[in-house]
C-alpha positions as CSV (number, residue, x, y, z in Angstrom):
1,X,-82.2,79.7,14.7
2,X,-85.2,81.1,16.3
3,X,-86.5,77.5,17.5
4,X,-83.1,77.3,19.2
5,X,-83.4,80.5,20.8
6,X,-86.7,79.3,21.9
7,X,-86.2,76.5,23.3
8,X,-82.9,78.1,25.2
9,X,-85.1,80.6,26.8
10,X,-87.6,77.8,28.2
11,X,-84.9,75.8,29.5
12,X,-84.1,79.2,31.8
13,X,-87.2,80.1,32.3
14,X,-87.3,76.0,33.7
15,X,-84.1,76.3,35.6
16,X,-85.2,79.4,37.6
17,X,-88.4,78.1,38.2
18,X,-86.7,75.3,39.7
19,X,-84.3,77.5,41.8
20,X,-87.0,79.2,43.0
21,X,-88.6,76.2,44.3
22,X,-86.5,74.1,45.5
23,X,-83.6,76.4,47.2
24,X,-85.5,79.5,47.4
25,X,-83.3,81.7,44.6
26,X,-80.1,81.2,46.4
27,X,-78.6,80.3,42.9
28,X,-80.7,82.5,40.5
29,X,-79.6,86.0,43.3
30,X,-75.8,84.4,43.0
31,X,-76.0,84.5,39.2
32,X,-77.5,88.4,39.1
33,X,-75.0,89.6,41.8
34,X,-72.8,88.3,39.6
35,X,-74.0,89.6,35.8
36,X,-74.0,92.8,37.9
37,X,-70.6,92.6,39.3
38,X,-69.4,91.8,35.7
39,X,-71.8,94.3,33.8
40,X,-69.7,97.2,36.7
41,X,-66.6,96.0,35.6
42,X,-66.9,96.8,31.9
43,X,-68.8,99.8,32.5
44,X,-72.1,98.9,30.8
């Protein structure tokens, strides 16, 4: 379970490494607008 986990995390950390790079974070600032749009709506 925790290899999975692992390797989870390194394919996100990839991914954003990759949004960051090749269209400056536009994807990576959509997807914590909107954890923090949904995080509001339940209060958290």
């Amino acid at each position: 379970m925790l290899k999975g986990f692992a390797i989870a995390v390194l394919v996100l950390l990839g991914a954003l490494q990759l949004d960051q790079y090749y269209y400056a974070g536009q994807y990576t600032d959509a997807t914590l607008s909107m954890l923090r749009q949904i995080r509001h709506s339940f209060r958290i």
